[in-house]
C-alpha positions in Angstrom: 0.0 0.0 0.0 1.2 3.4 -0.8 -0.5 6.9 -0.7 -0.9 8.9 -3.9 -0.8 12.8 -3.8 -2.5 14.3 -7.1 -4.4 17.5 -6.8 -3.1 19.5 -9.4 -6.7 21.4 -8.9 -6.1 22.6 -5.5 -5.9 26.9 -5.4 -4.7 28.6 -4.5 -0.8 27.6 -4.2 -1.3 28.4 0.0 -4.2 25.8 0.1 -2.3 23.5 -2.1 1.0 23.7 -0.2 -0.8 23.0 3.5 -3.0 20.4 1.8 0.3 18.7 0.8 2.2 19.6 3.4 -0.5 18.1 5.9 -0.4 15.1 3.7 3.4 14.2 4.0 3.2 14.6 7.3 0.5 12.1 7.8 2.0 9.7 5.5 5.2 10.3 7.3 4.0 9.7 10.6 2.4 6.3 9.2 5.5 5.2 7.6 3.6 4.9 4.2 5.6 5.5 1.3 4.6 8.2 -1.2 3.4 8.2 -4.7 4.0 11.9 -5.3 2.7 14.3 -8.4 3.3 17.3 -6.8 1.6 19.5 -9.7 0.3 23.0 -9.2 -1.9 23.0 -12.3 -4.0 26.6 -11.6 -4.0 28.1 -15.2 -4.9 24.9 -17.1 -7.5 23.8 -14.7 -9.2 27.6 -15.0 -8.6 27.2 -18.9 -9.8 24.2 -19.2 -13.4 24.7 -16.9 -13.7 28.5 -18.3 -13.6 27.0 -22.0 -15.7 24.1 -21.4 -18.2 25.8 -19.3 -18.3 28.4 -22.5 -19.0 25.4 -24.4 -21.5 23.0 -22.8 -24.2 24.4 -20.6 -24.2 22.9 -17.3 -20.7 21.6 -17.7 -19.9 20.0 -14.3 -16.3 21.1 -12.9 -16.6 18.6 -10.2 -16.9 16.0 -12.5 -13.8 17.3 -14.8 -12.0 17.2 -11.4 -13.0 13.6 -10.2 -11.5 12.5 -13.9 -8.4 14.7 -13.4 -7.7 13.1 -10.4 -8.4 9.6 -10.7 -7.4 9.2 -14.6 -4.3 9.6 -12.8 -4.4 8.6 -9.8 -5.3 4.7 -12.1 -2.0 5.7 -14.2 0.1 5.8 -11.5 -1.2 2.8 -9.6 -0.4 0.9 -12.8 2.5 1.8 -13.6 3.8 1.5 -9.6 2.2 -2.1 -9.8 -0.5 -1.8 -7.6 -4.4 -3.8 -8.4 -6.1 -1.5 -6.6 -7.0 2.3 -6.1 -8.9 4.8 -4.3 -9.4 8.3 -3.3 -9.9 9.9 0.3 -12.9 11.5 -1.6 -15.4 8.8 -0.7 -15.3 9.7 3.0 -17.4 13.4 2.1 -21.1 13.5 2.6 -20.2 16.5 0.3 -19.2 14.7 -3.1 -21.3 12.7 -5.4 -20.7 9.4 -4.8 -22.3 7.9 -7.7 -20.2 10.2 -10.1 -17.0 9.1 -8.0 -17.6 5.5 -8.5 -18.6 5.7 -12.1 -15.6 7.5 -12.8 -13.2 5.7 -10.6 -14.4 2.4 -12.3 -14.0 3.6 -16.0 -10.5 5.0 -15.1 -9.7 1.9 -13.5 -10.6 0.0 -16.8 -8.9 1.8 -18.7 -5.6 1.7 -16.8 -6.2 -2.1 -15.8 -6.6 -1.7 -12.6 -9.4 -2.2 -9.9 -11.3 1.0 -8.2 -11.9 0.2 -4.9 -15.3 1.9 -3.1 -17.1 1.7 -0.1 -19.2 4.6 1.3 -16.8 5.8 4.3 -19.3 9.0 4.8 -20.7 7.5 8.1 -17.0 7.9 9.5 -16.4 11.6 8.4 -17.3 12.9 11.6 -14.6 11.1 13.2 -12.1 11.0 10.8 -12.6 15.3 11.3 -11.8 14.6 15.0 -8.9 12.6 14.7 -7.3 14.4 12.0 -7.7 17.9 14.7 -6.5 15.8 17.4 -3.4 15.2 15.6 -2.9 18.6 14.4 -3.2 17.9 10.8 -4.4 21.0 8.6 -8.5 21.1 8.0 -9.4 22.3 4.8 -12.8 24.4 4.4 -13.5 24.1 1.2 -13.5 21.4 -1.6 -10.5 22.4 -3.3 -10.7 24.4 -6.1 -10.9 28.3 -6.6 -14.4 28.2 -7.9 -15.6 26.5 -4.5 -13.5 28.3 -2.6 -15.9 31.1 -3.8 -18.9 29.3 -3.1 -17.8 28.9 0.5 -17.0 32.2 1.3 -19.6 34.0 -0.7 -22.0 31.7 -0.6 -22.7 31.8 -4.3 -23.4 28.4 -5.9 
């Protein structure tokens, strides 16, 4: 088992950096090794929603971002001989599940290798505990810029 960081749509750079920071130090304190794809990828991720949103009405940027994220998150579980993947995203009440799953599988099938899923929601409460017990960062917001909007401006 090994932990994958790929987030190439966290912004900005100070949430990205803490976000990744917060994860080495977990992994560290595990003594998990590291699959590491430390990409800041602002300008084509706001290029890439901007022109798609221009394109198709009710474009979903949260699905674009599950595809980012496990297309490669699949890739690099190939190629680093692994049968399985996942993503800590299946622990939020606040993502769509369904979507996730669909997505993870295809990726997965593509890259020949398993998606693994179970609905880890009912532990989220705790899992927020623990991690502020152990002084790990806390994010308040998905990730990217547009919902960092949404959470401070309340625009959705």
């Amino acid at each position: 088992m090994a932990l994958c960081w790929y987030n190439p749509n966290i912004h900005p750079f100070t949430e990205y950096r803490s976000r990744r920071d917060s994860f080495v130090a977990f992994a560290q304190s595990q003594k998990l090794p590291v699959v590491m794809e430390d990409e800041y990828g602002l300008r084509l991720f706001l290029k890439t929603v901007e022109s798609r949103q221009a394109e198709q009405d009710g474009w979903n940027r949260c699905a674009f971002c599950y595809q980012l994220r496990l297309e490669k998150t699949a890739e690099l579980a190939f190629k680093n001989g692994y049968d399985a993947f996942s993503t800590t995203l299946i622990i939020s009440p606040y993502q769509d599940h369904d979507l996730i799953k669909e997505i993870g599988e295809n990726a997965g099938g593509k890259h020949g290798v398993a998606f693994f899923y179970r609905d880890f929601r009912p532990l989220f409460r705790e899992g927020q505990n623990l991690a502020r017990e152990s002084g790990y960062y806390m994010q308040k917001y998905c990730g990217c810029i547009y919902s960092e909007e949404e959470r401070y401006c309340g625009r959705k």
